[in-house]
C-alpha positions in Angstrom: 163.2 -10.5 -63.7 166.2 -9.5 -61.4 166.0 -5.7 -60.8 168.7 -3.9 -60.9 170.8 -2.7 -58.2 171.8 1.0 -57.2 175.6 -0.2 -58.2 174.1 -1.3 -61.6 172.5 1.9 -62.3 175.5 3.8 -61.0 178.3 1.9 -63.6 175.5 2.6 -66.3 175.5 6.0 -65.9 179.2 5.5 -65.7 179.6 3.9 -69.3 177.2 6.4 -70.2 179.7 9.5 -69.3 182.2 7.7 -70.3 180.9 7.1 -74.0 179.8 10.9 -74.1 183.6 12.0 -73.6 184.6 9.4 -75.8 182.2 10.2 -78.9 183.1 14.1 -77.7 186.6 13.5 -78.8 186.7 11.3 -81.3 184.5 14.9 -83.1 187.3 17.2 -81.9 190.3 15.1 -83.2 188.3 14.7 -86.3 188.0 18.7 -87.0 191.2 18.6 -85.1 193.1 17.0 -87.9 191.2 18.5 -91.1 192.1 22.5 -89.6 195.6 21.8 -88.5 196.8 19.9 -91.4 195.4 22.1 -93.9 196.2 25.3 -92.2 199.8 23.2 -91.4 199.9 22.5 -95.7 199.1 26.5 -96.3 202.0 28.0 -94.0 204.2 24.6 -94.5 204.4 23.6 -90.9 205.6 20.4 -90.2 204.6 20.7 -86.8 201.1 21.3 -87.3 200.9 18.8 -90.1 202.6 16.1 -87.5 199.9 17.3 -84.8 197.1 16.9 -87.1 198.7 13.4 -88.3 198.4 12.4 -84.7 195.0 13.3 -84.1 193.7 10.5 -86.7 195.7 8.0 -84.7 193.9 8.7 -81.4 190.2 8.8 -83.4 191.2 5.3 -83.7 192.2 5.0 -80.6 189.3 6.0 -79.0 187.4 4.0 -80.9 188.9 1.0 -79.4 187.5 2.4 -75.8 184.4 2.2 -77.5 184.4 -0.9 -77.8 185.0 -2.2 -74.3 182.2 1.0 -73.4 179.4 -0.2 -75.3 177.3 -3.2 -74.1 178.2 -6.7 -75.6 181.8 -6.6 -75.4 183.2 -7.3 -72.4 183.9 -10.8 -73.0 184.5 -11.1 -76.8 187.0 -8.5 -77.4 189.9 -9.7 -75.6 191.6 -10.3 -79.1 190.7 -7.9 -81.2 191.3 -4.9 -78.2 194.9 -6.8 -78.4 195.0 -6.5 -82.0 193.9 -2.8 -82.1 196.6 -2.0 -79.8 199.0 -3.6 -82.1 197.5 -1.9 -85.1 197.9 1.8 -83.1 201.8 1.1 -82.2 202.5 0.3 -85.3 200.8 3.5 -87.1 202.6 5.6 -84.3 206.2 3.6 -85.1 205.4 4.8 -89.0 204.4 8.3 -87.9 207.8 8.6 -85.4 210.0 7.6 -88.3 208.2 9.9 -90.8 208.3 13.2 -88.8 211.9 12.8 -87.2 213.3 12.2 -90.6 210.8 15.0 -91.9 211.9 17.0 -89.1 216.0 16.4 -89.4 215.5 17.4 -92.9 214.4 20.7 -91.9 217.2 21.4 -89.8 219.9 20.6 -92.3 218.4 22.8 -95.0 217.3 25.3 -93.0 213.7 26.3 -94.9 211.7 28.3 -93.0 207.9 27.9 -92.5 205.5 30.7 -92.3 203.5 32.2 -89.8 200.3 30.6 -88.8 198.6 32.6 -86.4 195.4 31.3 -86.6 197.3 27.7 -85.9 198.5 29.2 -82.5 194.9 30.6 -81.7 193.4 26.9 -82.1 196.3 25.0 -80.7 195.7 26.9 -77.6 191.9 26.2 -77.6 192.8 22.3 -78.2 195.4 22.0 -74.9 192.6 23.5 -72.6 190.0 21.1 -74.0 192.2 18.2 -73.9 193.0 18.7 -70.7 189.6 18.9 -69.7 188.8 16.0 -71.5 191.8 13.9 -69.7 190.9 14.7 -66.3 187.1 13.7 -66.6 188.1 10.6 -68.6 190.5 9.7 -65.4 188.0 10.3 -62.5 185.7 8.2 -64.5 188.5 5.1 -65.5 189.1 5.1 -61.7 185.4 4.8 -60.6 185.0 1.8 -63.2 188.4 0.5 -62.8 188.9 0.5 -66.4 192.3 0.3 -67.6 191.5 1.0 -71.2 189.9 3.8 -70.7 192.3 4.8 -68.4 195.3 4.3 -70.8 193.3 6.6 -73.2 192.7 9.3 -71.1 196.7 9.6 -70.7 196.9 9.8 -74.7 194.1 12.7 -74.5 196.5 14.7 -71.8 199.4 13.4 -74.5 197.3 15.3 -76.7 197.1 18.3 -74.6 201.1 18.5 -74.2 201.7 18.2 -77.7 199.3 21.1 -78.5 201.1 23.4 -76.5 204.3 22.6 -77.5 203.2 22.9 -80.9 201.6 26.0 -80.0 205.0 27.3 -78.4 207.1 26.4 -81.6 204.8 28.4 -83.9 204.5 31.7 -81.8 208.3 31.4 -81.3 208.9 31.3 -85.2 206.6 34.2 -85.4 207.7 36.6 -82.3 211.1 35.4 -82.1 212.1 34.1 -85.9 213.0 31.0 -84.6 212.8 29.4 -88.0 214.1 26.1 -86.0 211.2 26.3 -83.9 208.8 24.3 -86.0 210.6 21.2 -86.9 212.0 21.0 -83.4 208.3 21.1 -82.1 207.3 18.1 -84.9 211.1 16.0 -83.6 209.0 16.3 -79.8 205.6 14.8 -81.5 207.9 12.6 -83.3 209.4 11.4 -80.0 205.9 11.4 -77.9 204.8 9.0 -81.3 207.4 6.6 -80.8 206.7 6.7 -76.7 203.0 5.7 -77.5 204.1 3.2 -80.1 206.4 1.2 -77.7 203.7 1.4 -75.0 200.5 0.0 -77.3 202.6 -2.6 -78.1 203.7 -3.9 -74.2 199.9 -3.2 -73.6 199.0 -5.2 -76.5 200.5 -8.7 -74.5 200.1 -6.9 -70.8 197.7 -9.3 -68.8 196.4 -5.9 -67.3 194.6 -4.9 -70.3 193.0 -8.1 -71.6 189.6 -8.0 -69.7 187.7 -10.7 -67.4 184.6 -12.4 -68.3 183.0 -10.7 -64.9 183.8 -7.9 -62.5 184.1 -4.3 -63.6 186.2 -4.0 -66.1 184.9 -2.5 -69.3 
């Protein structure tokens, strides 16, 4: 029986991490979209229901790291990683078009959401934990040369942007009565949406992504 090498034992520990973060935020985007929907459906913020909206799109993503993380899969999921990625752009491309005309229709009549201050409080939480979460996922994509994980770790700083602009439309409709605030704020998640939609779908037929049978890649 072949023992295995120092390497070997380093990329385990590797995937190891790796799945951690990954199982790690696949939980918060979970709680993540339950509390900012409904708190989102109680003060009638489109913004925070567009944020939550998003975060049930990335659980899926993340899942699809998973995948190529967990022993087994390498070589058999060329396909179906392909497929997912398909699957995600085209549940963003449906979310973009929902929230921007959502959002357009809250600037031509003009209603005005309430205040959600305990929205603001979490949304600020979320952007330092995504962050967090982004810049360990990245050190660890580089060390494994994994361009999955890699690509998801930019969706989880995504995440992290979104949150606090989010969180700056919401306090700026509460300080500052900035009514317009809100659906601007769900137009930007709208637009980030359609940004991930049109990128999941070049990945999904990118050589770059599809995995070898050997080497490094997860």
């Amino acid at each position: 029986m072949t023992r295995p090498t120092r390497d070997d034992e380093q990329a385990a520990r590797l995937h190891r991490a790796a799945l951690r973060l990954e199982y790690g935020t696949i939980g918060w985007n979970v709680g993540e979209a339950v509390l900012t929907i409904a708190l989102g459906a109680v003060a009638s913020s489109l913004a925070l229901i567009g944020f939550g909206s998003v975060s049930i799109i990335e659980v899926f993503a993340s899942g699809v790291v998973v995948w190529h993380l967990r022993p087994g899969h390498a070589g058999s999921s060329r396909e179906r990683t392909a497929r997912a990625h398909r699957l995600v752009a085209i549940a963003f491309a449906a979310l973009a078009v929902v929230l921007t005309l959502a959002s357009v229709r809250e600037l031509v009549t003009g209603r005005r959401p309430d205040e959600s201050p305990w929205g603001i409080a979490y949304l600020a939480i979320t952007a330092l934990v995504m962050f967090g979460l982004a810049v360990a996922k990245r050190r660890i994509a580089v060390r494994l040369d994994s361009t999955p994980l890699r690509s998801e770790a930019a969706m989880t700083f995504l995440d992290g942007v979104l949150s606090t602009a989010t969180m700056l439309g919401l306090a700026l409709n509460a300080v500052a009565g900035w009514w317009w605030a809100d659906p601007a704020a769900a137009l930007l998640v709208g637009m980030a949406a359609a940004l991930q939609a049109r990128e999941n779908w070049m990945e999904a037929g990118d050589p770059a992504v599809v995995l070898p049978t050997g080497g490094s890649e997860i």
